[in-house]
C-alpha positions as CSV (number, residue, x, y, z in Angstrom):
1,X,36.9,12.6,13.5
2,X,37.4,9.1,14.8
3,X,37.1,6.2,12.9
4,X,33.8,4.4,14.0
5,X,32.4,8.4,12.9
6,X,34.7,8.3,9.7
7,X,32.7,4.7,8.4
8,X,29.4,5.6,9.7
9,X,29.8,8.3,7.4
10,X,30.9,6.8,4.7
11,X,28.2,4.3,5.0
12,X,25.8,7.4,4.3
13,X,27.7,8.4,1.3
14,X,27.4,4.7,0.1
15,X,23.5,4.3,1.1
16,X,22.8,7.5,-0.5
17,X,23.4,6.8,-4.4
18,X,24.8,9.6,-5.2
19,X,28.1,7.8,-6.2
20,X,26.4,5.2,-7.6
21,X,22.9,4.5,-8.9
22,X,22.0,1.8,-6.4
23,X,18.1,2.1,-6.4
24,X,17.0,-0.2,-3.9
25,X,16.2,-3.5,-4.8
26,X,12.0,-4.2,-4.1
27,X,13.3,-7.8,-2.9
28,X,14.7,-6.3,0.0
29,X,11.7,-4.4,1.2
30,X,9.8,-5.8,3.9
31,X,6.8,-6.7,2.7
32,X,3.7,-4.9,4.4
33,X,0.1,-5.9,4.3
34,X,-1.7,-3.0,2.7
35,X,-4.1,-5.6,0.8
36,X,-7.2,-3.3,2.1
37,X,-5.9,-0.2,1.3
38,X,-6.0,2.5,-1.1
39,X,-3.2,4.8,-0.7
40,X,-2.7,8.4,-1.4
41,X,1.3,10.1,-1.4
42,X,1.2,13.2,-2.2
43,X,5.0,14.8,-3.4
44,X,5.2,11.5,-4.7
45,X,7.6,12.3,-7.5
46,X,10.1,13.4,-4.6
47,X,12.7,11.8,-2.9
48,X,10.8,11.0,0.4
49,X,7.4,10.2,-2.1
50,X,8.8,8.2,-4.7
51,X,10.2,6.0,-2.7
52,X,7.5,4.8,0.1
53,X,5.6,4.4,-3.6
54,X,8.8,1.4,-4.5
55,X,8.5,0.0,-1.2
56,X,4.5,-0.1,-1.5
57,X,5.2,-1.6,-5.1
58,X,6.8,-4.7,-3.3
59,X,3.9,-5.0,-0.7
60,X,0.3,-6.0,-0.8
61,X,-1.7,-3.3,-1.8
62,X,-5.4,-2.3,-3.3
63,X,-4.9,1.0,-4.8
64,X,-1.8,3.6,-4.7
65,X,-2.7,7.4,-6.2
66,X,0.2,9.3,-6.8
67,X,0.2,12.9,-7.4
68,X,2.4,15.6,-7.2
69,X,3.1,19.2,-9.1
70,X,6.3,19.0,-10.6
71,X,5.6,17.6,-14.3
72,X,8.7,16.0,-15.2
73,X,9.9,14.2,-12.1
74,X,6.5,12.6,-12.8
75,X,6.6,11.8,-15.7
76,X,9.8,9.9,-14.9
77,X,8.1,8.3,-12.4
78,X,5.2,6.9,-14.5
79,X,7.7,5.8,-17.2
80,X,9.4,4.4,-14.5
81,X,6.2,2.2,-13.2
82,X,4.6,1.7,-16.4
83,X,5.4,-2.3,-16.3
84,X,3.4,-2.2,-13.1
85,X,-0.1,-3.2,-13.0
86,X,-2.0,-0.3,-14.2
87,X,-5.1,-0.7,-12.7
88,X,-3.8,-0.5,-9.3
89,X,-1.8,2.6,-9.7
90,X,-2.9,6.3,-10.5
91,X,-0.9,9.2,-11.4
92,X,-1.8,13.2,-11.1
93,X,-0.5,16.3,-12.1
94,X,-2.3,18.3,-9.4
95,X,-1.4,21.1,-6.9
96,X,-2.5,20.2,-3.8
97,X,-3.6,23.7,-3.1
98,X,-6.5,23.4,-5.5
99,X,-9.4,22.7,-2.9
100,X,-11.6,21.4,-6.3
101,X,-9.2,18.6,-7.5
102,X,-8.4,17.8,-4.4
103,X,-12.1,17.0,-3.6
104,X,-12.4,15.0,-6.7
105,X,-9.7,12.6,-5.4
106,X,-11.2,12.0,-2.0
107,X,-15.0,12.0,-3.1
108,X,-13.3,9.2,-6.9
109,X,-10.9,7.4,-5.2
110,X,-11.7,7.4,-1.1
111,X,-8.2,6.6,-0.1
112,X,-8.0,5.0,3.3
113,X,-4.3,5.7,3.7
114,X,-1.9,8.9,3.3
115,X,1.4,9.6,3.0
116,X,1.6,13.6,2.7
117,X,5.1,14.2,1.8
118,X,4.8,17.0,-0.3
119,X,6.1,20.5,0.8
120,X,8.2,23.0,0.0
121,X,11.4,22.1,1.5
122,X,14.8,24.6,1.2
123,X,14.8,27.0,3.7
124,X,16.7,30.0,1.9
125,X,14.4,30.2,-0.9
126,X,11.4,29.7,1.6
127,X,12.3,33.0,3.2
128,X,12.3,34.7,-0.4
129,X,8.9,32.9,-1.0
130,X,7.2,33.0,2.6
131,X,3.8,33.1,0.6
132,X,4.4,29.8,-1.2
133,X,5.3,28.0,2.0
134,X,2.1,29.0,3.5
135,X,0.0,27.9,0.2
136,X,1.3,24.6,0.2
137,X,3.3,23.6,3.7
138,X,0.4,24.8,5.8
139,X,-2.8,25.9,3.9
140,X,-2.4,22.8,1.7
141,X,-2.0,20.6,4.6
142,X,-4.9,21.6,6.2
143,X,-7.1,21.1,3.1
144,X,-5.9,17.6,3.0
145,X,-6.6,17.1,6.9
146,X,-10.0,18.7,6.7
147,X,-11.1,16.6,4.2
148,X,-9.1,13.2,5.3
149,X,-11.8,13.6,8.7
150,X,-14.9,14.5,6.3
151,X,-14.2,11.5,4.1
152,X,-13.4,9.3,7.0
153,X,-9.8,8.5,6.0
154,X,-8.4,5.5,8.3
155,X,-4.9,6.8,8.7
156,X,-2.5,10.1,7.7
157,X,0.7,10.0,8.1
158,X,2.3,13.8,7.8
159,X,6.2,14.4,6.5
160,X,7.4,16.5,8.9
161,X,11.4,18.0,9.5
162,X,13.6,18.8,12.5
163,X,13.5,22.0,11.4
164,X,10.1,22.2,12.8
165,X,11.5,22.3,16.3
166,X,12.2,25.6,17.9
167,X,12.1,27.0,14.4
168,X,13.8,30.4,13.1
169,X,12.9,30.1,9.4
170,X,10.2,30.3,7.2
171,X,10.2,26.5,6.7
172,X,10.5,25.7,9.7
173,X,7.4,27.8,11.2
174,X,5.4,26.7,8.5
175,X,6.0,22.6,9.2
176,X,5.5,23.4,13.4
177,X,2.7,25.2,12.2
178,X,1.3,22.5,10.2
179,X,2.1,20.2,13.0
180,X,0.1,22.0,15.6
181,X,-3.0,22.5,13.3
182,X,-2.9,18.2,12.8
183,X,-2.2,17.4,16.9
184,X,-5.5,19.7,17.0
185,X,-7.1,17.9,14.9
186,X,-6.5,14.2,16.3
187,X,-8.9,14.1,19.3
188,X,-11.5,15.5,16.9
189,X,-12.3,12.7,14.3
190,X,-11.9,9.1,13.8
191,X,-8.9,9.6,11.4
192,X,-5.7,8.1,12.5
193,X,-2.9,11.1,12.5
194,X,0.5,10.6,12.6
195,X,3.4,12.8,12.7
196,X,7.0,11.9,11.3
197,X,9.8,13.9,12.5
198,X,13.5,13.4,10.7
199,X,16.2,15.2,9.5
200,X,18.1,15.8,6.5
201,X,17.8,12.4,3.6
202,X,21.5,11.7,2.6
203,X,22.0,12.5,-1.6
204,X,18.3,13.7,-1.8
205,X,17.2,16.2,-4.5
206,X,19.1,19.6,-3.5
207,X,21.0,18.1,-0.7
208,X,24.5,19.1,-0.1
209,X,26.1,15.3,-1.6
210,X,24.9,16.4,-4.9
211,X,26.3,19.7,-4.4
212,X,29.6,18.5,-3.1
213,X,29.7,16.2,-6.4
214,X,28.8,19.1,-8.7
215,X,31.5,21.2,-7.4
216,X,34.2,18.7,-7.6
217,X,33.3,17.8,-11.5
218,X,33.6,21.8,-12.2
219,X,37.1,22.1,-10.6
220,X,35.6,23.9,-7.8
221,X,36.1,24.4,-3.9
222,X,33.1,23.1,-2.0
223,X,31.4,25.1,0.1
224,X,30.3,25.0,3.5
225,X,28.3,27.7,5.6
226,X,30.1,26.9,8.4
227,X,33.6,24.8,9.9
228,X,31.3,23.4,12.6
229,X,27.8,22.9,11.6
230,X,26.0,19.7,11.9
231,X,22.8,18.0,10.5
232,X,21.3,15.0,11.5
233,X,20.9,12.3,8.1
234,X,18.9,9.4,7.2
235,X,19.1,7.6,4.1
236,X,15.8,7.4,2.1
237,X,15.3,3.7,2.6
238,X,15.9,3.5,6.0
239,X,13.0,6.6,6.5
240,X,10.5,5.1,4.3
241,X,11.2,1.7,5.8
242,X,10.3,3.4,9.0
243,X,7.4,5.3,7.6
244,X,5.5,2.4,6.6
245,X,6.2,0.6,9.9
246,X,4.6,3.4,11.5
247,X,1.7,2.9,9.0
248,X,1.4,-0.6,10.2
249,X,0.9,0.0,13.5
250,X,-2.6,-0.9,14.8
251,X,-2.9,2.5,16.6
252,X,-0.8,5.2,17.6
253,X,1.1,5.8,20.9
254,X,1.8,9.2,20.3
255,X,1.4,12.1,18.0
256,X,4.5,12.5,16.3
257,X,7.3,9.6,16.0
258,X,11.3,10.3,15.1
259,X,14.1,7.7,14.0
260,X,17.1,6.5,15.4
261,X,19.7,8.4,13.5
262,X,22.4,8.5,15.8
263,X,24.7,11.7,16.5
264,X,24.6,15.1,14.2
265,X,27.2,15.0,11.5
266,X,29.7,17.9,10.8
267,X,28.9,18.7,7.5
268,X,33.0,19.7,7.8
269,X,33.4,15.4,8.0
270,X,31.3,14.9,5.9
271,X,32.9,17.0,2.9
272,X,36.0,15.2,3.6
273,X,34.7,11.5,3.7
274,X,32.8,12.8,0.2
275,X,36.4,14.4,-1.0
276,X,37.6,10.6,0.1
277,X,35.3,8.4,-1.5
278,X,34.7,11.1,-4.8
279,X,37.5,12.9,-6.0
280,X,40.5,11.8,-7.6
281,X,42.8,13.6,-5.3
282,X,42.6,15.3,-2.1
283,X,43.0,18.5,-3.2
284,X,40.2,20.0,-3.2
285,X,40.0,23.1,-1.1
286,X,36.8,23.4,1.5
287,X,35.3,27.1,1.7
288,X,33.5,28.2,4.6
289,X,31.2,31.0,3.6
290,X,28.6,32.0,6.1
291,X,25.1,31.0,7.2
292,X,22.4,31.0,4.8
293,X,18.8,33.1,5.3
294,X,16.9,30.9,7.8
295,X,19.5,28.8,8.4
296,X,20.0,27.4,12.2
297,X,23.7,25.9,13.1
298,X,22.2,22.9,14.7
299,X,19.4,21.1,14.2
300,X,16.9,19.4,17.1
301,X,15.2,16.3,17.1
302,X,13.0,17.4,19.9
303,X,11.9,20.4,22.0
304,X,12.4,21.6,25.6
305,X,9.4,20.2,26.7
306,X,9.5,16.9,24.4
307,X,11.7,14.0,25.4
308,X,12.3,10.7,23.3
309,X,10.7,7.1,24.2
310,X,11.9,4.2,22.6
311,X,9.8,1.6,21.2
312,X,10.1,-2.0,20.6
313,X,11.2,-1.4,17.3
314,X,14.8,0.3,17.2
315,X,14.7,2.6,14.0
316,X,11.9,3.9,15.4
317,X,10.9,6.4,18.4
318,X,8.1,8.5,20.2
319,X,8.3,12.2,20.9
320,X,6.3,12.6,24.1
321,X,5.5,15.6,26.1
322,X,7.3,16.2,29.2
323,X,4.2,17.0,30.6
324,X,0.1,17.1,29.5
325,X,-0.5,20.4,28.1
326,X,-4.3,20.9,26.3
327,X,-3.7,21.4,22.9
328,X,-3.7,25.0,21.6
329,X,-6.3,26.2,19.4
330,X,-4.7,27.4,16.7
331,X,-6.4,30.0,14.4
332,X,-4.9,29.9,10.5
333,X,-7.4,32.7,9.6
334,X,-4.2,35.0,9.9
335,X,-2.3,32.9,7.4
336,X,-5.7,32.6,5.3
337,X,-5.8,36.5,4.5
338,X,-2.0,36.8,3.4
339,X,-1.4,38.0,-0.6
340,X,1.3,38.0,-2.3
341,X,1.5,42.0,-1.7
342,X,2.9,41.6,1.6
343,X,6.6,41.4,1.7
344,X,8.1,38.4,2.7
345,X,9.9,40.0,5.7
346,X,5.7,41.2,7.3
347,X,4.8,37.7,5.9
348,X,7.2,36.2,8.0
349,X,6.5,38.1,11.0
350,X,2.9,36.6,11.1
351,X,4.2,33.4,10.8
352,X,6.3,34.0,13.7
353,X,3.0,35.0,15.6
354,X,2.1,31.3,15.8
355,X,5.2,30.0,17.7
């Protein structure tokens, strides 16, 4: 690795706080005009949803709902925002595949703005649990589309992943999928939609940082699937940064947007900047094991048939198609009829019915 590679990442490893708890500081976030709006994140006690909620905490803003399923990462996040105005924030423990308390939100609170960042996210345990990942990656998102164009939502911004492009897993079906279903939807209603297309967020819950630290404080080797696999990485401030410029905009020039992240790591570098910056020698021992269920060696940004546009803003650019297709119908009634009884293996193979 050369060196400008060798301080890019180490610059990650910095940015992502897994060394050090360096929460971002609300007086460095730009500070958008959301003065009108009232704003709905769903996964909001995530990584990705937790923190577009601290940037919004530094901005102008009418109203911010935050819900998500997973009770104590929420609850940290409440007593983490209880000095905040408490009028002007909401918390919910909800699952968003509950068509009923998802109504109530729209038809109480009428958000004008959404940031759907919840999903289901690691792709080996996605191909264990195909059924979930159609619950709540696609069925769930299309609950929250359908009734974002009945209630006349201004603007939806959808979380989506690289591994959405030309995908092989289980995750990765089920985010194209949902992806398709909202590019279906856009010439339909007067709702905004916008699609957000990144890779992995550096030191994010589950991510390989974390990993890498656990397995050095337990005397352990750390382990890689392969010697030459790469991932492109973000850090989370940079994203949401990005996110809510994208939010900003006026209109949208395309349907789905990605950001600068500049070349795919080697997770091989990346262990050793992490061995580097972490341990207290460099003897730790790197294993190379084998690919996981699901997992692709490389990621892509973009398709075949996509190619990349930049945009006045750097961070930011548009995924446009290489030529005008009509958008595909897609039909989810497939995906609506599958139980739990089917194995994930015939589950899968209707999901791979919709590439």
């Amino acid at each position: 690795m050369n060196q400008a590679t060798y301080n890019h990442i180490n610059q990650l490893i910095k940015d992502s706080g897994v060394l050090h708890n360096n929460e971002s500081s609300k007086k460095e976030f730009q500070n958008f005009n959301f003065s009108e709006e009232t704003i709905l994140i769903t996964g909001a006690a995530g990584t990705i949803g937790s923190e577009l909620a601290r940037h919004i905490l530094a901005c102008e803003f009418k109203k911010m709902i935050l819900v998500d399923i997973a009770e104590s990462p929420l609850y940290n996040l409440i007593k983490e925002f209880e000095d905040e105005d408490s009028n002007k924030i909401e918390c919910f423990l909800l699952n968003i595949n509950d068509n009923e308390s998802v109504e109530y939100l729209f038809q109480t609170y009428k958000p004008t703005l959404i940031f759907h960042a919840a999903a289901y996210k690691h792709v080996p345990l996605m191909e264990s649990h195909p059924y979930e990942a159609v619950k709540t990656n696609i069925l769930a998102t299309k609950l929250l589309v359908d009734l974002a164009i009945k209630h006349s939502v201004y603007k939806f911004i959808f979380i989506s992943t690289d591994k959405a492009v030309n995908p092989i897993s289980v995750m990765g079906i089920s985010k194209y999928v949902a992806e398709c279903y909202i590019k279906q939807q856009k010439p339909k209603s007067s709702t905004q939609f916008a699609i957000t297309r990144f890779g992995n967020i550096i030191g994010s819950n589950g991510s390989v940082l974390p990993l890498f630290k656990n397995q050095i404080d337990s005397g352990l080797s750390l382990t890689l699937t392969s010697k030459t696999i790469t991932r492109y990485f973000i850090d989370k401030g940079k994203a949401c940064h990005s996110i809510l410029k994208i939010a900003s905009f006026k209109s949208f020039d395309a349907d789905v947007f990605t950001f600068n992240m500049g070349d795919p790591i080697k997770l091989h570098d990346l262990a050793h900047c992490f061995i580097d910056n972490y341990a207290e020698n460099d003897s730790v021992e790197i294993k190379i094991t084998a690919l996981r269920p699901g997992e692709k060696h490389d990621e892509e940004i973009i398709s075949k048939d996509e190619f990349l546009e930049p945009t006045s803003d750097t961070d930011i650019l548009l995924v446009k198609q290489k030529e005008y297709k009509k958008q595909k119908e897609i039909d989810l009634s497939k995906l609506v009829m599958i139980t739990p009884y089917l194995s994930p293996q015939e589950i899968k193979s209707i999901l791979i019915s919709y590439i």
